[in-house]
C-alpha positions, 0 to 999 in steps of 0.5 A: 500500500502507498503512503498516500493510499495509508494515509487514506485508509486511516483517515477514513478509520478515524472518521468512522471512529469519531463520535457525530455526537458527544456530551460531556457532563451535561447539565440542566437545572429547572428550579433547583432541580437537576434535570440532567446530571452530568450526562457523558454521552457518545454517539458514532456514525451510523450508531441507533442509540435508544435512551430509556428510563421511568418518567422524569429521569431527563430523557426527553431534556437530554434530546432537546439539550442536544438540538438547542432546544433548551439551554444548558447549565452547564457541560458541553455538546458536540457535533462532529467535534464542533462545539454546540451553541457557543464560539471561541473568542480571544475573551473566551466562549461566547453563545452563538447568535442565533443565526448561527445555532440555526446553522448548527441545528440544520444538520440534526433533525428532530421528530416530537412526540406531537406531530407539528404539521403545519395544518394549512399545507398539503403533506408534501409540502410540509415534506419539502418546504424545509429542504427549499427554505434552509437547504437551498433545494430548487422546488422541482428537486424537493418536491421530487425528493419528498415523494420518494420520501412518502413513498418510502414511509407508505404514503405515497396516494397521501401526497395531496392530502391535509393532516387533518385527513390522516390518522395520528401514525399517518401524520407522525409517518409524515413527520419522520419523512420530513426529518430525513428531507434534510439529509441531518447527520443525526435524527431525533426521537423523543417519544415519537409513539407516546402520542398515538393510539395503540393500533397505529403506533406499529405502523411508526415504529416499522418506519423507524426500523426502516431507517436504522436499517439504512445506517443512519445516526439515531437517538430514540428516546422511546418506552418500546422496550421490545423496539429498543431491543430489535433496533438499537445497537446500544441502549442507554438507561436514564433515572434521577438525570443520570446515565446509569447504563449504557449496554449492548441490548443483549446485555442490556435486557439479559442481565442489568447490572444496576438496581435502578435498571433490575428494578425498572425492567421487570414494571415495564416489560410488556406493557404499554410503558407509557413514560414519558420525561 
């Protein structure tokens, strides 16, 4: 091999090596009350990453801190090794503007446990309206992109439609379709079935499954421990703002180390698990 040919192979090593995403002792307070406490998370490329916990442990914080949807107290959050919501200064960090956190959240999409279609607009243009206005796709190749997307998620004869027409796992479907028109370098899921009737949440997390099969960077916040188990290649436990465990599925779910996860798995398994943080 040539050296120029080395130094290819191990940049490329080096790259699937480096976290997309890496917390590091995150924290939030909400009142005096520690939501996260110091949070050390990391996420490589390709890596489904399903978080877990009981109700109020910081799953869905931890999610929203990631994407900047609420500020921390403290710690710090990485993207591909670019620090999150602050740039260095000669003075020191400073928060970013707010153009620029609108910049960095442009490469990581998130799907809410509410759906947040917009009401007035056909599905399809809830698809491609963002890949036109943040990303700079012409229409025609938005539009071209986001009926494959639908396709793809099973809504294909949908494209025309208004949400108001569809059922609640049809409109969640939608809004993961809408997630991946961006291309993100990691999607968000926080409780992305909590909302939804019984019989339709199966139908949104086939569509989850769908993805994690494509190699993509996930982070699940979910109570679908039989999901977790089947999809992710590492299961995170949460409770009281911590990290507890952090494990490969068959470990996981076979044998918890921690009281915390021994405790939680036997209340939760097999049943509806409807949590929510």
């Amino acid at each position: 091999m040539s050296a120029a040919a080395h130094d290819v192979s191990t940049d490329a090593v080096q790259e699937t090596l480096r976290p997309v995403i890496e917390v590091q002792n995150l924290r939030k307070v909400y009142g005096g009350v520690p939501a996260l406490d110091g949070v050390d998370l990391q996420v490589r490329p390709g890596e489904v990453v399903a978080v877990l916990g009981p109700s109020g442990s910081g799953k869905s914080t931890l999610v929203r801190c990631i994407d900047q949807l609420e500020e921390i107290d403290g710690g710090a959050v990485f993207l591909d090794g670019e620090l999150l919501g602050y740039e260095q200064t000669p003075g020191g960090l400073r928060p970013l503007s707010e153009r620029g956190r609108r910049d960095q959240r442009r490469l990581m999409s998130m799907v809410f446990q509410q759906f947040n279609l917009f009401p007035h607009w056909t599905v399809l243009r809830n698809v491609m309206e963002a890949p036109v206005q943040v990303h700079g796709l012409s229409r025609d190749q938005a539009r071209q992109k986001a009926v494959q997307l639908l396709e793809r998620v099973g809504l294909a004869e949908k494209v025309l439609a208004y949400p108001r027409h569809l059922s609640g796992g049809q409109q969640q479907r939608v809004a993961i379709a809408r997630a991946v028109a961006v291309d993100p370098r990691v999607l968000l899921f926080d409780e992305p079935t909590s909302a939804l009737d019984p019989e339709l949440i199966g139908e949104v997390l086939q569509t989850i499954k769908d993805l994690a099969a494509g190699n993509r960077t996930m982070i699940v916040v979910t109570h679908e421990l039989e999901f977790a188990r089947e999809v992710a290649d590492r299961c995170v436990f949460m409770a009281d703002g911590r990290l507890i465990e952090d494990r490969p599925p068959e470990e996981f779910f076979t044998d918890p180390r921690s009281e915390r996860l021994q405790a939680f798995l036997p209340r939760s398994h097999g049943g509806s698990g409807q949590e929510r943080s």
